[in-house]
N, C-alpha and C positions, 0 to 999 in steps of 0.2 A: 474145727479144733485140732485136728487129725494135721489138717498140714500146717498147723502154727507151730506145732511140737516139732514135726519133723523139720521147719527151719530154724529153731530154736535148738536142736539136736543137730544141725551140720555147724549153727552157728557156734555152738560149745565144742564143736570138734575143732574147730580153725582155729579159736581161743587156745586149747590145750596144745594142740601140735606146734604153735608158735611158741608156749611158756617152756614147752621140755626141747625144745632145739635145745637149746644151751642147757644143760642137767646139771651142769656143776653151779651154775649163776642161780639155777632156780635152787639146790639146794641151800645154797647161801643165805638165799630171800627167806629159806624155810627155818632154819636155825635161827636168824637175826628175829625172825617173828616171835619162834618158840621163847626163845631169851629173855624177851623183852614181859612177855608176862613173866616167865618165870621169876624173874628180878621185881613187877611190882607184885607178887602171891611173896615173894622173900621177905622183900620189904615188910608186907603185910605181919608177916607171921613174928617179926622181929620186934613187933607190939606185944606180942603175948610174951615175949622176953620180960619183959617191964608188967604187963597189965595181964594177968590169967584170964580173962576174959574181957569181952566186947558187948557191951548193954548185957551180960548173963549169958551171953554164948560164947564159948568154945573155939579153940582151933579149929578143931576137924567141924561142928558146925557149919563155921563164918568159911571155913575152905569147899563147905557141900556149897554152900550157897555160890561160891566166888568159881568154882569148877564149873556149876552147870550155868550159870552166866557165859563165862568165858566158852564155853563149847556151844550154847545156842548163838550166841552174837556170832562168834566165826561162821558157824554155817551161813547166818542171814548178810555178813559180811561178803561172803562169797559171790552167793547165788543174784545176790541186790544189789551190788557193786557198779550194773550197766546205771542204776537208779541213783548213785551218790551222788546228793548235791553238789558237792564240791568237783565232783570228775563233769555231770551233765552239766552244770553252768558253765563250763569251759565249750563242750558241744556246742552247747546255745551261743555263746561269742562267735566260736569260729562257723558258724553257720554250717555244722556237720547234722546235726538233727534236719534241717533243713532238703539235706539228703536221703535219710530214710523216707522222709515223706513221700517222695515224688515215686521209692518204690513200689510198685504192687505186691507189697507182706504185710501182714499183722505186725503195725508201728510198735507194737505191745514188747511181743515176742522180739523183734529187732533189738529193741534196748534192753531185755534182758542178756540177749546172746551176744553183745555190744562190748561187754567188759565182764570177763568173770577171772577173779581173783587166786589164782591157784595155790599162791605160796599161804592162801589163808591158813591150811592145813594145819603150817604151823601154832598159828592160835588154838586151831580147834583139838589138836592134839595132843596141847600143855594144859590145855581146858579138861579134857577128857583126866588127864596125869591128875590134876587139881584132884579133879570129883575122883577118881580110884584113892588118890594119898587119903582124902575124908574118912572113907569106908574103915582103913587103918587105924583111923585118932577116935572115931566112935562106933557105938551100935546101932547099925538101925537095919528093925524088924522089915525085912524085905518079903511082903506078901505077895501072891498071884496078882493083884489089887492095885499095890504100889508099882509092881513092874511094869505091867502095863499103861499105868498112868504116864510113870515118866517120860514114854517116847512123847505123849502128847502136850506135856508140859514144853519141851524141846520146842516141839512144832508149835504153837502158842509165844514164844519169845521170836519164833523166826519170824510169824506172819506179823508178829506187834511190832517188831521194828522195821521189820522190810517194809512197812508198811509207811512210817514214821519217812523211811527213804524216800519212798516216792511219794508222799507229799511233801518233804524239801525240793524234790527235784521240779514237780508242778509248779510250784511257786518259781521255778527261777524262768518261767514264760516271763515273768511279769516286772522280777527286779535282776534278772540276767544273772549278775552275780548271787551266790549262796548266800543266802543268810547265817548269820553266826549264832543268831538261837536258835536253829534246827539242831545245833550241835551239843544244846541242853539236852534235849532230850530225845537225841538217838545217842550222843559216844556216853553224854551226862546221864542218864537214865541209865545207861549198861554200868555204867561204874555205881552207879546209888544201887541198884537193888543186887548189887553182889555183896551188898551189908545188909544184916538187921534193918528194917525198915524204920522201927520203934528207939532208933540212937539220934533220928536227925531232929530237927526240929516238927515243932506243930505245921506251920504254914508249910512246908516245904513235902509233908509228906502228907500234908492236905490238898498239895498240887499234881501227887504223884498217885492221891488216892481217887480223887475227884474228878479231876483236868485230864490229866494223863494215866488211865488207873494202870501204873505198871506194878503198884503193889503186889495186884493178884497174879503177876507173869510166874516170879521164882519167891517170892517170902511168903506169899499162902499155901503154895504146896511145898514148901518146905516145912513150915510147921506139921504139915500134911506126914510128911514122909519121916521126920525127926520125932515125931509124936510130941509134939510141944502148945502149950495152951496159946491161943487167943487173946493177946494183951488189949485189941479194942475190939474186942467181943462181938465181931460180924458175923453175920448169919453162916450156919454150917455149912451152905453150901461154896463159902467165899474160897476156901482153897481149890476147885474143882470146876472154876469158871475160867482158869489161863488160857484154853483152846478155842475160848468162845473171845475173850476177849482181843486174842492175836485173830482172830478172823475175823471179827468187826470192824477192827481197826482195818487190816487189809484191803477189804471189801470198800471201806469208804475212801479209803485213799487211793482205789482204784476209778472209784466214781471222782471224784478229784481229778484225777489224772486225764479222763474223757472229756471231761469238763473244762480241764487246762487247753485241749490240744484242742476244742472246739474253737474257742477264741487267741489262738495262738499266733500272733502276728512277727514275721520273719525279722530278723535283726537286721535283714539287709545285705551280711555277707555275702 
């Protein structure tokens, strides 16, 4: 474990010292990210112009919610990046996977430290802005309790969608190219639970609740941390299971991912 980290550590040093060569390009990458939320959280807020609230919530609410989405996804966006479908099924074409294999390193570790996304910052940065602007539009009772939960709620959305990444990227052993429904629900999933769960339809939050459970990732511990009731009245403990569920999922997408590379047959490149 000791020397997967440490070539996962030279690998994220080569990543970084290539992205800050050029400082002013990557600042650029960093602004144009920051923007771009900023513009759809504008957008957003340009509804409560017209509508004072969203299913019974609030600005600063619908912006606690839409802030700490947006800051867990950048992280997992970051860190997972070696994992995205869309970048690894390009590997798998050009027969560049092919070449890690024949190294002697943790295949694992190589694809994390493969591609790490620097300018994410900026996401995680307008994410973080998001969730501080919240704190200003309401109250919320910030207990010993609550503060420590929420680093673990964080950690909970990274491991459930990083997680979501590498098994899109497993699956592209098999159809090379990305599938386009993976992109339900890793980018689609980060945009649904940066709303009220309880605005979208039945089926669709019965796939989110059941299929996919990312209900419990940020709208149960939010009710959790806003002090707000239980509209489908699940057990007490349903706000307080996001760390269990971002590691399940992890966990099994990483047996996936063994289980990919077992039967993994070369493209030929």
């Amino acid at each position: 474990m000791n020397h997967a980290l440490t070539i996962y550590w030279r690998l994220l040093g080569v990543q970084l010292r290539s992205q800050l060569q050029y400082r002013l390009a990557f600042f650029f990458d960093v602004v144009a990210m920051s923007s771009t939320i900023f513009l759809e959280f504008a957008s957003l807020a340009l509804v409560f112009q017209r509508f004072e609230t969203l299913g019974g919530w609030t600005l600063g609410e619908v912006a606690f919610l839409y802030g700490l989405e947006e800051l867990s996804f950048g992280i997992m966006d970051m860190v997972f990046s070696g994992f995205d479908p869309s970048y690894f099924g390009q590997e798998i074409r050009r027969g560049s996977f092919d070449q890690l294999l024949l190294r002697p390193l943790n295949l694992t570790m190589q694809v994390f430290g493969s591609k790490f996304v620097l300018r994410r910052l900026g996401k995680i940065g307008m994410g973080l802005a998001v969730f501080l602007y919240a704190q200003t539009l309401i109250t919320v009772t910030w207990t010993p309790a609550k503060l420590l939960y929420l680093p673990f709620v964080v950690f909970g959305m990274v491991c459930f969608f990083g997680g979501l990444f590498i098994a899109g990227a497993t699956i592209t052993f098999w159809t090379v190219e990305s599938i386009e429904v993976m992109n339900i629900f890793t980018y689609g999933g980060g945009y649904l639970i940066a709303h009220p769960m309880h605005i979208y339809q039945t089926w669709l939050r019965r796939l989110f609740t059941y299929v996919v459970p990312a209900i419990f990732l940020n709208y149960y511990p939010a009710l959790y941390f806003l002090n707000k009731p239980d509209p489908f009245n699940f057990p007490a403990i349903a706000p307080f299971v996001a760390p269990l569920v971002g590691i399940l999922a992890l966990l099994a997408s990483l047996a996936f991912w063994h289980f990919g590379i077992r039967f993994y047959q070369s493209t030929g490149n």
